[in-house]
MARVONU-418407 format. One record per residue (C-alpha): residue in one letter; y, z, x. Coordinates in Angstrom, 2 decimals. Example, Ala and Ser with C-alpha at 12.3 -4.5 7.8 and 13.67 -1.06 7.14 Angstrom:
<pt rest="a" y="-4.50" z="7.80" x="12.30"/>
<pt rest="s" y="-1.06" z="7.14" x="13.67"/>
//
This chain:
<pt rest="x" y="-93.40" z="-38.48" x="-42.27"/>
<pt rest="x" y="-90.82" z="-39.61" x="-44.30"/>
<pt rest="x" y="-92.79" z="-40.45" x="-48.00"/>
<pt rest="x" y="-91.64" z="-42.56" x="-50.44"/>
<pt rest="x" y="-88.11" z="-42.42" x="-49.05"/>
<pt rest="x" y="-89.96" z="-44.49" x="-46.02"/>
<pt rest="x" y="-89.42" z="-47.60" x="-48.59"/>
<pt rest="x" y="-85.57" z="-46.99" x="-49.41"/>
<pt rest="x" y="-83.07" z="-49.11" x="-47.82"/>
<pt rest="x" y="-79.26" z="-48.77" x="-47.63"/>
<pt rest="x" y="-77.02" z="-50.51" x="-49.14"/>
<pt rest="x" y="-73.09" z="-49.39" x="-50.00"/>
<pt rest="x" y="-73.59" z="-50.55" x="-53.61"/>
<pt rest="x" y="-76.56" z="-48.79" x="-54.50"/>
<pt rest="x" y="-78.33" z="-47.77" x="-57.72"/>
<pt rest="x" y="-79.23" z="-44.34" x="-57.14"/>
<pt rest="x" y="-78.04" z="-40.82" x="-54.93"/>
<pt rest="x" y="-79.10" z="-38.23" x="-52.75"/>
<pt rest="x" y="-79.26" z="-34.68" x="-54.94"/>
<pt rest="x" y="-80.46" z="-31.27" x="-53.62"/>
<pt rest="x" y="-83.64" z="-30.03" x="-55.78"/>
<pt rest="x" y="-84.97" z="-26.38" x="-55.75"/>
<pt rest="x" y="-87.91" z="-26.00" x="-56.79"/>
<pt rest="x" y="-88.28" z="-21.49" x="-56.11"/>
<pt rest="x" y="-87.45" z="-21.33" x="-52.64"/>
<pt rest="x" y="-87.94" z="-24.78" x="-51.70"/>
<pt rest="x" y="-84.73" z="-26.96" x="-51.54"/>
<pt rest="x" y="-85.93" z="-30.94" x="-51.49"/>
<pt rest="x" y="-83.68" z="-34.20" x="-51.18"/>
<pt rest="x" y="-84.53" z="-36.71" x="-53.90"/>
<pt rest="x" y="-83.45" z="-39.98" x="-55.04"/>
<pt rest="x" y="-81.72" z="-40.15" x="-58.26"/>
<pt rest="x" y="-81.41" z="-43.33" x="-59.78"/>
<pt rest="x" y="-78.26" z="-43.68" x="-61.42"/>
<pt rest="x" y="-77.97" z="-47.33" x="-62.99"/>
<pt rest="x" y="-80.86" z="-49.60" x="-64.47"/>
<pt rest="x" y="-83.11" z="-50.85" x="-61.72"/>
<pt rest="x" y="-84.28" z="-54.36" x="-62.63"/>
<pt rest="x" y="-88.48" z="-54.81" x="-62.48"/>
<pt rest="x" y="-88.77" z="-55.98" x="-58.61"/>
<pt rest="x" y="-86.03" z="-55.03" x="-57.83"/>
<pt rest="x" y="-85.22" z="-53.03" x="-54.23"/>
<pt rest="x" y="-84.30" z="-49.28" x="-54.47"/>
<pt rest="x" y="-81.86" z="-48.87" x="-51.99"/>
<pt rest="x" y="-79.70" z="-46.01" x="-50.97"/>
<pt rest="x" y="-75.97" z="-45.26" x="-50.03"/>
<pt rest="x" y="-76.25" z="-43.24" x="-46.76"/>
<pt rest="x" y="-72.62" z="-42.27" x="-46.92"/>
<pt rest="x" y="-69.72" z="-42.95" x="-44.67"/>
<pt rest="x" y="-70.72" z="-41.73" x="-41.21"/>
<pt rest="x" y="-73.53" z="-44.78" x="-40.86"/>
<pt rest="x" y="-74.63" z="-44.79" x="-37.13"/>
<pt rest="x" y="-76.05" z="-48.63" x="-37.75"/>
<pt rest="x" y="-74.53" z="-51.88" x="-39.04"/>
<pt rest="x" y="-74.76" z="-52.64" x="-42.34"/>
<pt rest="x" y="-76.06" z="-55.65" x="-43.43"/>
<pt rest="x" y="-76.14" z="-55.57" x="-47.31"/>
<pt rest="x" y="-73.15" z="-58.58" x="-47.43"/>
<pt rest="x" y="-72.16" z="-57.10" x="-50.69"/>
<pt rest="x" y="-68.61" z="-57.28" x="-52.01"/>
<pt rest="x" y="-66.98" z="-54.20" x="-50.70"/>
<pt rest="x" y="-69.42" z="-53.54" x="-47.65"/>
<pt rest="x" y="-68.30" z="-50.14" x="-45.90"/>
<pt rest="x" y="-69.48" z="-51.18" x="-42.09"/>
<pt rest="x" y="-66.15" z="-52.84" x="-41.39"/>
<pt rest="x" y="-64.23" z="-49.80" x="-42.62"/>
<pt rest="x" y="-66.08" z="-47.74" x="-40.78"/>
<pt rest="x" y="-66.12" z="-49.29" x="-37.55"/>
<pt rest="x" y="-62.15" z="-49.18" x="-37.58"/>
<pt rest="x" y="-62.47" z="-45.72" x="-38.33"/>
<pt rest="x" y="-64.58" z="-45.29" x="-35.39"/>
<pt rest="x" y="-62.36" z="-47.45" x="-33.23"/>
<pt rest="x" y="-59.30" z="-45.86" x="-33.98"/>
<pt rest="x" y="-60.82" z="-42.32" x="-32.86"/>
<pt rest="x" y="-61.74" z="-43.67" x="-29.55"/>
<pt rest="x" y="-59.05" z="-45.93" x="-28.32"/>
<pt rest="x" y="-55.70" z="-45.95" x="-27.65"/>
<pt rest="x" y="-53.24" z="-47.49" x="-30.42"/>
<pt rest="x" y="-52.06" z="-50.42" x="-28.38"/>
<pt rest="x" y="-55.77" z="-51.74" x="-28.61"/>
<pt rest="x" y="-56.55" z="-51.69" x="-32.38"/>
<pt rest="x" y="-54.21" z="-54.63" x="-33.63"/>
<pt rest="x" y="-56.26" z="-57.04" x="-31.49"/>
<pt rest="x" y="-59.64" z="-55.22" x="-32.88"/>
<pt rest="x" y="-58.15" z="-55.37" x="-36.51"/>
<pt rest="x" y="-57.63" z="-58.88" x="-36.06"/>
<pt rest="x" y="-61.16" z="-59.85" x="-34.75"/>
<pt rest="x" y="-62.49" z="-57.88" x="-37.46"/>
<pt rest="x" y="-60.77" z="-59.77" x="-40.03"/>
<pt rest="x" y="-61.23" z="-63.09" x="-38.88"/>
<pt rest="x" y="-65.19" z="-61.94" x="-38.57"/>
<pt rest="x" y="-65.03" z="-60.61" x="-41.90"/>
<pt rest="x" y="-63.73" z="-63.87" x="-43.18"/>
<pt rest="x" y="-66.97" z="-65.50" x="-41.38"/>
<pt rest="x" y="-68.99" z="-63.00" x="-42.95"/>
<pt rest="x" y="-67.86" z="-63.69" x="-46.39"/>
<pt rest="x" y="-67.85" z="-67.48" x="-46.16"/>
<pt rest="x" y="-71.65" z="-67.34" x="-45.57"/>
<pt rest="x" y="-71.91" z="-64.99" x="-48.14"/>
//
């Protein structure tokens, strides 16, 4: 199950997107690649905003920390998230140092 797309990682800078296909009455998901993939290269793929996993593509920009926030701010109560902001930007920092 799965094909090719079996061999696609994420990433949130990726090279390519998800577009609807139909084909008669047959509606497929492909990949679309969208910029120049270099030879060797991984094709990756931008899930989208509502990831239910952590990211770990370390690329400038990375969406996980955004969206854990998000998620954050949904469940708790306001008095909580400007101690969770601040542990998320001081692991950010961490993050990107290693980088």
């Amino acid at each position: 199950m799965g094909g090719l797309m079996t061999f696609v990682n994420y990433s949130c800078k990726s090279k390519d997107e998800f577009v609807e296909v139909v084909n008669g009455q047959r509606t497929m998901v492909v990949v679309m690649i969208t910029k120049k993939i270099p030879r060797g290269r991984e094709v990756t793929a931008d899930y989208g905003v509502d990831l239910w996993f952590v990211c770990r593509c370390q690329l400038d920009g990375c969406r996980t920390v955004t969206v854990k926030i998000n998620k954050i701010r949904k469940k708790s109560t306001a008095r909580w998230i400007p101690h969770w902001l601040e542990v998320a930007a001081r692991n950010l920092k961490l993050v990107m140092r290693k980088a």
